[in-house]
C-alpha positions in Angstrom: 99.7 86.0 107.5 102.6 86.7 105.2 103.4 89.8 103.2 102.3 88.6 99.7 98.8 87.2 101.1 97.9 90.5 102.4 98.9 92.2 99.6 96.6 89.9 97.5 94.2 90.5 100.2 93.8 94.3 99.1 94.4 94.3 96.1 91.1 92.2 95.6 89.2 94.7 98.6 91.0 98.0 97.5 89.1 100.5 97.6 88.6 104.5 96.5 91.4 106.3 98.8 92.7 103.6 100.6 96.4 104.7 100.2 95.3 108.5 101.5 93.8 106.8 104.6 96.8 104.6 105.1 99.4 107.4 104.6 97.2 109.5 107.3 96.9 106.7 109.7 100.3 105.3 109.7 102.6 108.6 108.8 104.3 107.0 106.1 103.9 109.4 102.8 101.7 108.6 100.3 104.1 107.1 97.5 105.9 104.5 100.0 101.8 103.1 101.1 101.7 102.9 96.7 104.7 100.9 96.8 103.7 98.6 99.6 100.3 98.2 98.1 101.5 97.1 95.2 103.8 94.2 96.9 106.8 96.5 95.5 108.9 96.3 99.0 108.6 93.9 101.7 109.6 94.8 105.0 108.7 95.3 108.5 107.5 98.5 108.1 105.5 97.8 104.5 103.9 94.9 106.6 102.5 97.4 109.0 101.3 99.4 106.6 99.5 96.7 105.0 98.1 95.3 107.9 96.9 99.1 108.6 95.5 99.1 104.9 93.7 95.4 105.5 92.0 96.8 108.6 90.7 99.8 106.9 89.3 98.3 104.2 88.0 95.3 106.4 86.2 98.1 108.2 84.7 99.8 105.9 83.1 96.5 104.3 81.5 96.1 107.8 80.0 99.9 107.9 78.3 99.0 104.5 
């Protein structure tokens, strides 16, 4: 899956405090998850991140 899909991905799924989660989970500060989140850089590291952030959110669907 590329960069821009998964970005697509959460920003239909995001949810309340997904970037705090993400920032805690991964170690990457809370400003630079923002930035991938919002498609704003694309690299290895932002696609991580955003795998890290799908995976969250795809969790927490399934818990409700």
């Amino acid at each position: 899956m590329e960069i821009q899909e998964i970005v697509k991905l959460i920003k239909l799924k995001k949810r309340h405090g997904i970037i705090k989660r993400v920032s805690e989970e991964t170690g990457v500060s809370m400003p630079t998850v923002k930035k991938y989140i919002e498609g704003n850089v694309i690299s290895d590291k932002a696609l991580l991140v955003l795998k890290a952030a799908l995976e969250d959110i795809e969790n927490e669907e399934v818990q409700q």
